[in-house]
C-alpha positions, 0 to 999 in steps of 0.5 A: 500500500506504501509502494502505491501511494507512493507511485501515486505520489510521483505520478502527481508530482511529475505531471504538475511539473510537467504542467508548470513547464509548459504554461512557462513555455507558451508565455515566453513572449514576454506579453508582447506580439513577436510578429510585431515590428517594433514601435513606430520612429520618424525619420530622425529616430524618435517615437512617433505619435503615428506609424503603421504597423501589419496586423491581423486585419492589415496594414493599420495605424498605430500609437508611439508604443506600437497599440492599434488606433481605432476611429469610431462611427458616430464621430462628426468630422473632427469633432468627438462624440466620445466623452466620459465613460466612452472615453475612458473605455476609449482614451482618445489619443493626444499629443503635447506637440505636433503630432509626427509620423512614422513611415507608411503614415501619412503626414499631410492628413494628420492633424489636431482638434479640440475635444469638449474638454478643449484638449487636443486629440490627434486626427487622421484623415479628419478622424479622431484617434482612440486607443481601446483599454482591452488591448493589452499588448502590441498588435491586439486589435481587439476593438476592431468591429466593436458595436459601444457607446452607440457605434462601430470601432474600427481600425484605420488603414494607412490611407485613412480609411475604416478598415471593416475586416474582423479581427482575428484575435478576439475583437467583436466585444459588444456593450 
């Protein structure tokens, strides 16, 4: 009876360590995207407020840090209609200075207006620009598509555009 429980004993122990390994080996990656370029740099080598980067939906724009950018539908123009609790799900994306661009972004149709709170937030091709706080690491698009606060969040291409694509890694939230 010793001998079994013992073998037991070992049997359990083995696959716990077992276990253990292999969680240690599938987060390796440090919490970041290893397909992911690195953040995007101007052209004098500094963070840029925007940059593109390849993604699961495309080609997309992306913050100083390499976070997907996002535009959402019921915006007016320049003018935000996301405020308050919106903005906290959504953080605008701002900027102290002029806004500069990485490579593949386009610098002509990047530009400022005020939000109702008179603080600047970065526009692309007259969009307003949003971060979406349930991508936790570089290259989650997780708000692509997403149906909140009264509209669809979409990622935008390097033109501008919404890009309408589902994401692959778990975008579709719905509020």
């Amino acid at each position: 009876m010793t001998r079994t429980r013992s073998i037991t004993f070992l049997a359990g122990a083995t696959a716990l360590v077992v276990a253990a390994l292999a969680a240690a080996g599938c987060g390796g990656s440090g919490g970041s995207n290893a397909n992911s370029p690195a953040p995007p740099k101007n052209a004098n080598g500094q963070s840029a407020t925007v940059g593109v980067a390849n993604e699961n939906v495309g080609k997309i724009l992306v913050d100083s840090q390499g976070r997907t950018l996002y535009l959402f539908e019921r915006d007016s123009g320049a003018k935000s209609a996301c405020t308050g609790a919106c903005a906290v799900e959504w953080p605008p994306l701002r900027a102290t200075d002029k806004p500069t661009v990485a490579s593949g972004a386009n610098a002509s149709i990047v530009a400022t207006s005020a939000r109702s709170d008179g603080k600047p937030q970065v526009t692309y091709n007259g969009h307003p620009l949003y971060l979406f706080s349930a991508d936790q690491k570089v290259g989650d698009t997780n708000g692509q598509g997403v149906n909140a606060f009264g509209g669809l969040w979409y990622v935008l291409s390097s033109s501008g555009d919404e890009i309408t694509t589902p994401a692959g890694n778990g975008g579709g939230f719905n509020y």
